[in-house]
KOLGU-742422 format. One record per residue (C-alpha): residue number from 1; residue in three letters; z, x, y. Coordinates in nm, 2 decimals. Each point is the difference from the previous one (the first is absolute). Example, Ala and Ser with C-alpha at 12.3 -4.5 7.8 and 13.67 -1.06 7.14 Angstrom:
<nodes>
  nr rest     pz     px     py
   1  ALA   0.78   1.23  -0.45
   2  SER  -0.07   0.14   0.34
</nodes>
This chain:
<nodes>
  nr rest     pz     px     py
   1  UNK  12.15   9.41   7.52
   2  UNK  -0.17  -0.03   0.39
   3  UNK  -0.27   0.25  -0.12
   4  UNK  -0.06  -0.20  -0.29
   5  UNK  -0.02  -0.32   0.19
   6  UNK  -0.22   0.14   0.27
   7  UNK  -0.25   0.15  -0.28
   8  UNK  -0.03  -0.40  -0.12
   9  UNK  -0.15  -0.06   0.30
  10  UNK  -0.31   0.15  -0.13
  11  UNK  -0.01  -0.13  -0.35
  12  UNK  -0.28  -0.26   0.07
  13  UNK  -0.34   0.16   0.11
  14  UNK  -0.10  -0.25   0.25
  15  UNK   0.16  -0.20   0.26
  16  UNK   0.06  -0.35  -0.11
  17  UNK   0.07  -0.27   0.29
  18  UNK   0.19  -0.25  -0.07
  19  UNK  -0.18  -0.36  -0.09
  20  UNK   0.06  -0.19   0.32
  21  UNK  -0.21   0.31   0.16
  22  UNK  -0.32  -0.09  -0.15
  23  UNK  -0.02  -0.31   0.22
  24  UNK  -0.29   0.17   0.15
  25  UNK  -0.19   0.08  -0.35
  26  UNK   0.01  -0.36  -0.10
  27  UNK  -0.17  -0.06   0.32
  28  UNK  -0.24   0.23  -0.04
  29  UNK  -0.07  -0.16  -0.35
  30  UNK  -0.01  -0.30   0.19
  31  UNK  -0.32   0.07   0.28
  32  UNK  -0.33  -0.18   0.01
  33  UNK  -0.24   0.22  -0.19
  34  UNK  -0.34   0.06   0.20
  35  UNK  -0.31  -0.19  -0.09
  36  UNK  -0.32   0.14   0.16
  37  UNK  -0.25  -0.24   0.17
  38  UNK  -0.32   0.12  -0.12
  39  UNK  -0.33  -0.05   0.21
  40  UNK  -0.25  -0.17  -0.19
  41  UNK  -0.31   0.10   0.27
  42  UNK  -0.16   0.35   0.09
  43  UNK   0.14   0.11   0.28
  44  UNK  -0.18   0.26   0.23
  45  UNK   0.19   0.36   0.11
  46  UNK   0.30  -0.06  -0.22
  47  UNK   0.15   0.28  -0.02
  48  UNK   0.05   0.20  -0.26
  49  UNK   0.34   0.06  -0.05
  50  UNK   0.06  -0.40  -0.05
  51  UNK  -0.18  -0.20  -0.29
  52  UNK  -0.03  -0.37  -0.07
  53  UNK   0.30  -0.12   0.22
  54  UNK  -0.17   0.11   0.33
  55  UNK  -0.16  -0.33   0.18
  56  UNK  -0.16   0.18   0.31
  57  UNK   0.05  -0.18   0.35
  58  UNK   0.17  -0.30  -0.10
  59  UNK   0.18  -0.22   0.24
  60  UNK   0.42  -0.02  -0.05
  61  UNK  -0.08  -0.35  -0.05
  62  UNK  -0.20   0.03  -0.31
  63  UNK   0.25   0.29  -0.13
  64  UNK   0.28  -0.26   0.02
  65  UNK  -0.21  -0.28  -0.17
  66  UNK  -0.11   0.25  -0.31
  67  UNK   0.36   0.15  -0.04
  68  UNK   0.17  -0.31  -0.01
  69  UNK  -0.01  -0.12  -0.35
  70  UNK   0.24   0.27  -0.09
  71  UNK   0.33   0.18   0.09
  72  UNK  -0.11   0.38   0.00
  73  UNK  -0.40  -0.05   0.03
  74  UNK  -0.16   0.28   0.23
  75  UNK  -0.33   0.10   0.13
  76  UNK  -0.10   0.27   0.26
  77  UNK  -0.23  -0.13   0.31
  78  UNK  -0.17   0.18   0.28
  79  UNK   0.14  -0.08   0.34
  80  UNK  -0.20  -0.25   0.22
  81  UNK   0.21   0.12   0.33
  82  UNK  -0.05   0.39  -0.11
  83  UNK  -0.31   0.11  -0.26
  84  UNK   0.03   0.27  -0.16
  85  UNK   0.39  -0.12  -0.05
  86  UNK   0.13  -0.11  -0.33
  87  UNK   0.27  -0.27  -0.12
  88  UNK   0.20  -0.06  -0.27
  89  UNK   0.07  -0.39  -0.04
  90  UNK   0.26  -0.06  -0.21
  91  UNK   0.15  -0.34  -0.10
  92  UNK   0.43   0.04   0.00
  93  UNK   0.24  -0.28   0.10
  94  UNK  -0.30  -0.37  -0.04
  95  UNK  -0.14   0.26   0.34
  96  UNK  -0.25   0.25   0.01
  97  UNK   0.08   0.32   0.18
  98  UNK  -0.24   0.27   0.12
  99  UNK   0.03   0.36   0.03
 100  UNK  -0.23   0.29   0.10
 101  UNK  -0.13   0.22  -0.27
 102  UNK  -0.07   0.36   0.00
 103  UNK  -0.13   0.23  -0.22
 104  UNK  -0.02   0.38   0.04
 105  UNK  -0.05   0.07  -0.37
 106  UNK   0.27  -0.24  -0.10
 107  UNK   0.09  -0.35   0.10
 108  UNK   0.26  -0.12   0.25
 109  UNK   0.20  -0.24   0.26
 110  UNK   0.28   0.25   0.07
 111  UNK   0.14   0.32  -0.12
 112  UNK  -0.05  -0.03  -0.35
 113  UNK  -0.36   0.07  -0.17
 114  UNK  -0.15  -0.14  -0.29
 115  UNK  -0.26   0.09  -0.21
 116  UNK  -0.13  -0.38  -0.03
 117  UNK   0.03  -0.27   0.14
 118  UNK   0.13  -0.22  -0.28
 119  UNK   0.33   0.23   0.01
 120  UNK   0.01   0.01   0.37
 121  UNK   0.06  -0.40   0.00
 122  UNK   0.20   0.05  -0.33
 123  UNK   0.23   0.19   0.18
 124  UNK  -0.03  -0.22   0.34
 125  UNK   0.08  -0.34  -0.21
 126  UNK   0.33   0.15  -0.12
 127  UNK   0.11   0.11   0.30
 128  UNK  -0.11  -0.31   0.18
 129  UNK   0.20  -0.22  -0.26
 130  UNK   0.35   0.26   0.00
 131  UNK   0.00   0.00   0.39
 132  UNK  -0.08  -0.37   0.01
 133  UNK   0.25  -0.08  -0.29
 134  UNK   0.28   0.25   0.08
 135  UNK   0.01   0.15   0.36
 136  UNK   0.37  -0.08   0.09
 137  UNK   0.07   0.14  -0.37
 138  UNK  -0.21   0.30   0.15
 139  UNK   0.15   0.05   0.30
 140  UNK   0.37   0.03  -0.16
 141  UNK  -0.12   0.29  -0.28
 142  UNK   0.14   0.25   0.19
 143  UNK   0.37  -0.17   0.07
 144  UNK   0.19   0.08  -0.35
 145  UNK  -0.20   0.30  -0.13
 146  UNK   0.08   0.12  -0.36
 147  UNK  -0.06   0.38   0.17
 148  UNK   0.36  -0.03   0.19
 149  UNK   0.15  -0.07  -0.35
 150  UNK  -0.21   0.17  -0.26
 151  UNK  -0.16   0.29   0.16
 152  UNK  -0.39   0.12  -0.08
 153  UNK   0.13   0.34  -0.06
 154  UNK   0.17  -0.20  -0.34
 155  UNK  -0.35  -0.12  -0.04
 156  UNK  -0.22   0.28   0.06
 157  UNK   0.20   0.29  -0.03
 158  UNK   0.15   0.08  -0.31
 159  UNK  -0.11   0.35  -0.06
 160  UNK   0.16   0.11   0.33
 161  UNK   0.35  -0.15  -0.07
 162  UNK   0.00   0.12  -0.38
 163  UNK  -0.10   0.36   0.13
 164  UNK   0.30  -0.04   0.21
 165  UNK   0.24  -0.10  -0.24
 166  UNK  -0.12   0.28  -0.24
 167  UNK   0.05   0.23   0.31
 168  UNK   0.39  -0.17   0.03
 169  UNK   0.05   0.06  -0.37
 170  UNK  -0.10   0.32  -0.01
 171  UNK   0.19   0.11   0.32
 172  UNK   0.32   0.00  -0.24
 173  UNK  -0.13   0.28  -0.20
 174  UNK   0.14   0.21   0.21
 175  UNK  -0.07   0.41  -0.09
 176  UNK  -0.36  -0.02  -0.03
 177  UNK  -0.06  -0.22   0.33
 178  UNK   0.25   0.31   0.16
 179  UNK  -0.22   0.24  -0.17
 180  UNK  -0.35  -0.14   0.17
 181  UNK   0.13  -0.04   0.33
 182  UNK   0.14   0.42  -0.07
 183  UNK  -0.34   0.08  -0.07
 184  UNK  -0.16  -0.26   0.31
 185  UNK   0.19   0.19   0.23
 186  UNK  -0.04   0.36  -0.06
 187  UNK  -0.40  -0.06   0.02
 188  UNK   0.11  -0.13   0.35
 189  UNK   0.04   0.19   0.35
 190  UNK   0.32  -0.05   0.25
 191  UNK  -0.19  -0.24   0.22
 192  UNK  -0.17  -0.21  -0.27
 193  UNK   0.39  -0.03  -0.14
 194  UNK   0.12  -0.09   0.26
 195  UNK  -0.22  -0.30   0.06
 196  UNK   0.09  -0.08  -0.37
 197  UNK   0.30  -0.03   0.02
 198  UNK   0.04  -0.21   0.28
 199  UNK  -0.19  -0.29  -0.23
 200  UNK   0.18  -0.27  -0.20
 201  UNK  -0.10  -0.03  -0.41
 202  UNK  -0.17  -0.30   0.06
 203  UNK  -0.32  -0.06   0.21
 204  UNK   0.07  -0.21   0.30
 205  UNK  -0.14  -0.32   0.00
 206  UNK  -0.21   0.03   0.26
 207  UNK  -0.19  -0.31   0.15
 208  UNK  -0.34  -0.08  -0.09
 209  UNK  -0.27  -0.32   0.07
 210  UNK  -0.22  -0.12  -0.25
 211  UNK  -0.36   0.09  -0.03
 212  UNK  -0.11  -0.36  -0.05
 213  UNK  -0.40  -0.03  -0.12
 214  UNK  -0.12  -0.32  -0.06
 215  UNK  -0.07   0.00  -0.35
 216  UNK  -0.15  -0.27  -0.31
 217  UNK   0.25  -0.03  -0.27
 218  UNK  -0.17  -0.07  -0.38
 219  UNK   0.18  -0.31  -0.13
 220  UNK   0.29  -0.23   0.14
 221  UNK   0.22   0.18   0.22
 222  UNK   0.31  -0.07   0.18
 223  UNK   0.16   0.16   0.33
 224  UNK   0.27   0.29  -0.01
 225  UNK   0.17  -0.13   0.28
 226  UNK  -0.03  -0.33   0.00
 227  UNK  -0.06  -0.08  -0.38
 228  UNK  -0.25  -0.26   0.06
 229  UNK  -0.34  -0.01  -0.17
 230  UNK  -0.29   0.25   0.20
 231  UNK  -0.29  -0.31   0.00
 232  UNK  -0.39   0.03   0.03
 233  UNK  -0.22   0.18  -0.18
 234  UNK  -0.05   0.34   0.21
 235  UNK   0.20   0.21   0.24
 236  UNK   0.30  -0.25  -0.06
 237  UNK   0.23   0.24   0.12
 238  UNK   0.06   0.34   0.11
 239  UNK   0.12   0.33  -0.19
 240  UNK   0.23   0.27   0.13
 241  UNK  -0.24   0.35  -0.08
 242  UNK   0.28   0.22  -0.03
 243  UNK   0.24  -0.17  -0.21
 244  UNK  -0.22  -0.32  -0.11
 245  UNK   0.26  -0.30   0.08
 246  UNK  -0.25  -0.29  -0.01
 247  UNK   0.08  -0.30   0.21
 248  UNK  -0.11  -0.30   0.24
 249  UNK  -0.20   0.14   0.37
 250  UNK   0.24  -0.21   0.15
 251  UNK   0.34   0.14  -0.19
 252  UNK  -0.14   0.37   0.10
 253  UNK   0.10  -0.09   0.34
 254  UNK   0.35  -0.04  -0.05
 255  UNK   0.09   0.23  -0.32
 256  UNK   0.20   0.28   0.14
 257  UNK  -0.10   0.34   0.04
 258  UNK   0.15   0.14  -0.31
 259  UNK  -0.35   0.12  -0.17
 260  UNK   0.09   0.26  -0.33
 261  UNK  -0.27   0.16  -0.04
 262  UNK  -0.09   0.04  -0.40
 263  UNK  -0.18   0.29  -0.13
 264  UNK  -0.28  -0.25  -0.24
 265  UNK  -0.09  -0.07   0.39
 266  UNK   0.02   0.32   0.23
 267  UNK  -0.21   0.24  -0.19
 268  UNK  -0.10   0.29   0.26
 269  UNK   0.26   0.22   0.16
 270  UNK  -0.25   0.11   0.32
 271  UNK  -0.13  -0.23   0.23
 272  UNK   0.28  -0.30  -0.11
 273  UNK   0.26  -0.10   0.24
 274  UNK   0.27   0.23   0.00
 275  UNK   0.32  -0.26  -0.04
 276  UNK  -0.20  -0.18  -0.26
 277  UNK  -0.03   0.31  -0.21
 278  UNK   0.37   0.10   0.03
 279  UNK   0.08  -0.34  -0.09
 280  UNK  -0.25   0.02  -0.29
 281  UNK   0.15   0.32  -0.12
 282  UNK   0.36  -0.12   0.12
 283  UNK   0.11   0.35   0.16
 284  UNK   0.07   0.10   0.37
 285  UNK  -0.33   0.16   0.12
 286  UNK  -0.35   0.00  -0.16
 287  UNK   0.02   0.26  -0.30
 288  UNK  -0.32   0.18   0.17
 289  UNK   0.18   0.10   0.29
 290  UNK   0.32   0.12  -0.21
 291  UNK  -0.20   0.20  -0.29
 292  UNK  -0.17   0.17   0.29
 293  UNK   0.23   0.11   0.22
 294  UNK   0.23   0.10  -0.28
 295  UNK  -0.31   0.19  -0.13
 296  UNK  -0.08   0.20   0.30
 297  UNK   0.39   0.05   0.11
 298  UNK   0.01   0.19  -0.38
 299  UNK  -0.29   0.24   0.05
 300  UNK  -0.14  -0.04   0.33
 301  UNK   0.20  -0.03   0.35
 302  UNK  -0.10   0.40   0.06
 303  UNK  -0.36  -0.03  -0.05
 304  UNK  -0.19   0.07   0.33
 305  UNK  -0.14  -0.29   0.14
 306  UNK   0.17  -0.24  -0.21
 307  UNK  -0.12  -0.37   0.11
 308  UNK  -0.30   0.16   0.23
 309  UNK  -0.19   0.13  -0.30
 310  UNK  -0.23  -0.23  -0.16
 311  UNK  -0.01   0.02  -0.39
 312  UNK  -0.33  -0.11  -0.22
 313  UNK  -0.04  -0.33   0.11
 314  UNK  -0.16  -0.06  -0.38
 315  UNK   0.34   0.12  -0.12
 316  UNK   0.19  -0.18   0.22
 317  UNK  -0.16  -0.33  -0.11
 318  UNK   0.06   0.10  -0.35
 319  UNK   0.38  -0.01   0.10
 320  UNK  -0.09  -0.32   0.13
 321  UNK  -0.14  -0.15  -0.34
 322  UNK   0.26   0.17  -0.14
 323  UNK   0.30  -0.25   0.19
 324  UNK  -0.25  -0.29  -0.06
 325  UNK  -0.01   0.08  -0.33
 326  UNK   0.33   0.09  -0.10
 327  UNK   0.22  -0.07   0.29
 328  UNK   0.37   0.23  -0.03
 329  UNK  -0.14   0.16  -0.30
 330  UNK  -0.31   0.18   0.13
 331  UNK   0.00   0.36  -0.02
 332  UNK   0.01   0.20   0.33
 333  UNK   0.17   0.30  -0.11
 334  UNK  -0.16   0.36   0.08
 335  UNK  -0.11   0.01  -0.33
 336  UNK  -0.26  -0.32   0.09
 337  UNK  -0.01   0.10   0.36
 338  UNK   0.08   0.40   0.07
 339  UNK  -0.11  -0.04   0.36
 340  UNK   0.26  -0.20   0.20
 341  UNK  -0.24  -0.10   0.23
 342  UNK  -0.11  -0.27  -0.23
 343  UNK   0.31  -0.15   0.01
 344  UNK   0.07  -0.02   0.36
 345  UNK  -0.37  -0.11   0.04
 346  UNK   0.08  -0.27  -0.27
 347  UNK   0.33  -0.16   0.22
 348  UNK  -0.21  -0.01   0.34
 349  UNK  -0.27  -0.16  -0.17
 350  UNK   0.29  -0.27  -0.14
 351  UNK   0.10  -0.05   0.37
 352  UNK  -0.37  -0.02   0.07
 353  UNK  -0.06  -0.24  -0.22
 354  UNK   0.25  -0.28   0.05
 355  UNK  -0.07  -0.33   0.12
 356  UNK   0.27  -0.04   0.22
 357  UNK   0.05   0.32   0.15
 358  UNK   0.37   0.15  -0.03
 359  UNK   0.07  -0.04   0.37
 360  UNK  -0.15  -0.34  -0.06
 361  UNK  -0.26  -0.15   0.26
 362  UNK   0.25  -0.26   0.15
 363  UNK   0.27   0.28   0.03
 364  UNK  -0.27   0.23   0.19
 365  UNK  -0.02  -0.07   0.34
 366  UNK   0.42   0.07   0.03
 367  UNK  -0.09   0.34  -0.16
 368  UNK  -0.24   0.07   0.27
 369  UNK   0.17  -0.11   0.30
 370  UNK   0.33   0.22  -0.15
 371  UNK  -0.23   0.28   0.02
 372  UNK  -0.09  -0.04   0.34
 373  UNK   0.38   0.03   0.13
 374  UNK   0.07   0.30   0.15
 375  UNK   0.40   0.06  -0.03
 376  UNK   0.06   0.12  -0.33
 377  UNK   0.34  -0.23  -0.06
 378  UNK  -0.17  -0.28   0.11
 379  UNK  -0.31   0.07  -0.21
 380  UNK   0.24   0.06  -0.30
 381  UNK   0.15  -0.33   0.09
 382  UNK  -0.32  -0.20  -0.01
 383  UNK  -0.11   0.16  -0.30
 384  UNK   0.31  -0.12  -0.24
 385  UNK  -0.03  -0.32   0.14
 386  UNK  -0.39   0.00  -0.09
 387  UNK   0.11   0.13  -0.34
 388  UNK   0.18  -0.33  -0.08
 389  UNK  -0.35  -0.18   0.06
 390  UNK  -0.09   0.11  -0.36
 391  UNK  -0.03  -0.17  -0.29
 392  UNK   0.34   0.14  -0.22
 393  UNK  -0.25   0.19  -0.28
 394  UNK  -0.20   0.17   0.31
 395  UNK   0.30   0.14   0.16
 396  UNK   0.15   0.11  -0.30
 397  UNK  -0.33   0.18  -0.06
 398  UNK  -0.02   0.15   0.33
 399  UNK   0.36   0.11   0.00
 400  UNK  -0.06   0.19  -0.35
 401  UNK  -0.33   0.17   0.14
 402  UNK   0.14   0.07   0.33
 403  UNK   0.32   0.20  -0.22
 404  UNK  -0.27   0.18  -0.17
 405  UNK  -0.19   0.08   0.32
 406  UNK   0.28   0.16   0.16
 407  UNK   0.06   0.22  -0.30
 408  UNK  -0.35   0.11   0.03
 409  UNK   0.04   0.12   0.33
 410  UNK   0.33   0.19  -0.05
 411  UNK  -0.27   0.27  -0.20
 412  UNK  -0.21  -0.03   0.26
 413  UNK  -0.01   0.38   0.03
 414  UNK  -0.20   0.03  -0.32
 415  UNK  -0.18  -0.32  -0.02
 416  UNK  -0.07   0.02   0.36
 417  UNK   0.02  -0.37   0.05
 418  UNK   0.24  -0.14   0.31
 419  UNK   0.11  -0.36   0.06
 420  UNK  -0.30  -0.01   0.28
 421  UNK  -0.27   0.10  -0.27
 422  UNK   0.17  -0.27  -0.25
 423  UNK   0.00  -0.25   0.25
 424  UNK  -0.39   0.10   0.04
 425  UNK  -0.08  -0.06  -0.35
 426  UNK   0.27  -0.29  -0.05
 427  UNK  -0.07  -0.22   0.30
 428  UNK  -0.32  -0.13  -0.08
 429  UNK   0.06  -0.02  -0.35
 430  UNK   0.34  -0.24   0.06
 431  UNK  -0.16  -0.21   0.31
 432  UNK  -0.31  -0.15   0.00
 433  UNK  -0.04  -0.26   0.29
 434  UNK  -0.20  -0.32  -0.05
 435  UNK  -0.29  -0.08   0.15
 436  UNK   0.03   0.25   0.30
 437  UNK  -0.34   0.09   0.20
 438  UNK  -0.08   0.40  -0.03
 439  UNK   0.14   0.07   0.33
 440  UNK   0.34  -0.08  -0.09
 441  UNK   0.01   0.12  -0.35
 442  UNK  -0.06   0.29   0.13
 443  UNK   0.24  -0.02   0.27
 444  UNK   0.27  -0.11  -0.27
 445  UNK   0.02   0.35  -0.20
 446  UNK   0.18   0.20   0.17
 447  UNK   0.27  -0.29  -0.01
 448  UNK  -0.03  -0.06  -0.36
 449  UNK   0.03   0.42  -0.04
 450  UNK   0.30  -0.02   0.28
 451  UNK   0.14  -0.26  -0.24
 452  UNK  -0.02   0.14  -0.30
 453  UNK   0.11   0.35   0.16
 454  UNK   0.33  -0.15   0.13
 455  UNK   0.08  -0.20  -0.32
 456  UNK  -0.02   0.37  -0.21
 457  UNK   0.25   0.16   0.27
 458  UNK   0.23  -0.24   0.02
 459  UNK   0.02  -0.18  -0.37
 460  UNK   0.37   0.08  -0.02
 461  UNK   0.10  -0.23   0.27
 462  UNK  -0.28  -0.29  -0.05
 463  UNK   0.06  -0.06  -0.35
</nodes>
């Protein structure tokens, strides 16, 4: 009966607000609709980007005197006090207000930019008239937010809640769920095992902002958190990139940090934030880093210089197109990719590639100065408290590749690599420092290899 209830929830494909929420529409309806002054002489150097409402260098005091027969009358003057300077005179409130005017291929006052003028003061008028009309309204938006009751994941998110509840449902089938995870685990080594089954069934819900763009919504369209009409006629609000909850630039700053990313959104595996992909996906770890290291753990933790080696770097892209493409479904097995090389070249490049590294810039400098300690417990100390400066999804992922690291090195005798030489080719692949002079960048990496080196040797006791 819940499940059925909850599915309701998504029965209507849009968002409806209530009636008394579209107090902001009606003013909208409501604004003074511009009415261009047109000059009725030939004025010399007008500019070419502004037709018949340009006046050249008028005084404000003739401005005033042509825009006053009107509410919503405009003109654009040249500046007496500054040539070369433009103004916008527009007539709002029986007053006439004046604003500088730029152009730089579009038109503007402030942040947003308009293709003409007529829309740039179609769009000033109603926000004019709302923020004249209902500023206290405005300023008390955010106090009793639909979002604390409703949710925008019942809103956006439908496909994620119905995978889950087919996922629930067919949990209770019982022998062929038991007969997958038979099969999962036999194509799995010790270590890799291990790590499994220290991991709940469910992803964790791990924190996540929202990627807030400001964006120009097609049509009337009302707040996700607040419920209240988005007004003007462009950039009226902002979109979240990852999992598109649209709402007001001034609700963004207090919805909580509780971004699900949705797959429609997030549709590249490399270079995309790593928490918003697991979110996106709704597992543990990013599914690159797993279907690699399970990969190479099956076939490849004996082959000589495993990690050092470069593969093809045009094959190794192709494993790259291949997650961007088809995410936990590409095919990496040695029948696509014989040469293991590929593989291990296609996880660095993943590290590589991330825009928040997985030892994260802000979580950096701890790293470094752990590194420079010279007593081992101490160091060790320092290190798992640095650990617990990373996001939840990164040290997740850096617990599962350091596991996977020290299995590498316990075949060290035929693959040669040591926890020194992993460190090497791991530091400055997991820690890149920002905006650090040449000197010290250079200075850093044997820190970030010390780092890396200590994390392989003793994983047991930081995770």
């Amino acid at each position: 009966m819940r499940t059925k209830m909850a599915l309701n929830v998504f029965d209507h494909d849009e968002y409806r607000p209530p009636v008394w929420k579209s107090y902001l529409y009606q003013l909208q309806q409501e604004a003074p609709h511009p009415r261009r002054v047109t000059c009725t002489r030939e004025v010399d150097n007008r500019p070419k980007y502004y037709g018949r409402e340009y006046h050249g260098m008028i005084s404000r005091e003739e401005a005033d005197n042509l825009l006053s027969q009107a509410e919503g009358s405009y003109l654009i003057r040249e500046s007496q006090r500054q040539p070369g300077t433009y103004t916008l005179a527009l007539r709002f409130g029986n007053q006439t207000r004046n604003f500088r005017l730029y152009h730089d291929g579009k038109h503007f006052v402030g942040e947003k930019r308009f293709e003409s003028i007529h829309d740039l003061v179609t769009d000033g008028l109603i926000t004019l008239y709302i923020e004249t009309k209902a500023a206290e309204y405005i300023a008390k938006m955010t106090i009793n937010p639909i979002y604390e009751h409703v949710g925008y994941t019942t809103l956006n998110q439908e496909p994620t809640l119905k995978k889950h509840l087919a996922h629930s449902s067919d949990a209770t089938d019982g022998p062929a769920s038991a007969k997958d995870d038979c099969n999962t685990e036999e194509r799995l080594t010790s270590l890799v095992r291990r790590a499994t089954l220290r991991e709940s069934d469910l992803a964790p819900k791990y924190e996540k902002v929202h990627n807030f763009k400001v964006h120009t919504f097609r049509g009337p369209h009302w707040c996700e958190y607040c419920a209240n009409f988005m007004w003007g006629l462009i950039a009226q609000g902002v979109k979240c990139a990852d999992c598109g909850l649209n709402v007001h630039k001034q609700c963004s700053k207090v919805v909580p940090n509780d971004c699900q990313p949705d797959l429609r959104h997030v549709k590249k595996v490399y270079s995309c934030d790593l928490t918003t992909l697991v979110k996106a996906h709704n597992t543990k770890r990013p599914m690159v880093v797993d279907m690699c290291i399970q990969e190479i753990e099956a076939r490849g933790l004996q082959s000589e210089g495993l990690y050092r080696i470069s593969g093809f770097s045009e094959l190794i892209e192709d494993v790259k197109l291949a997650f961007d493409r088809d995410g936990e479904k590409a095919d990496i097995s040695s029948n696509a990719y014989e040469d293991i090389n590929i593989i291990t070249g296609a996880l660095k490049l993943y590290f590589r590639e991330l825009p928040i590294p997985l030892i994260t810039y802000d979580a950096y400098p701890r790293f470094i100065e752990t590194a420079k300690i010279t007593d081992p417990e101490k160091r060790l100390e320092s290190l798992h408290e640095a650990l617990k400066l990373l996001p939840p999804a990164h040290c997740e992922t850096m617990r599962y590749l350091m596991a996977h690291l020290k299995r590498v090195t316990e075949y060290e005798k035929e693959n040669l690599m040591t926890s020194e030489n992993l460190g090497i080719v791991f530091g400055p692949t997991l820690m890149r420092a920002p905006e650090l002079d040449a000197m010290t960048a250079l200075n850093d990496i044997r820190y970030q290899r010390l780092v890396v080196e200590t994390l392989i040797t003793n994983e047991d006791v930081l995770f």
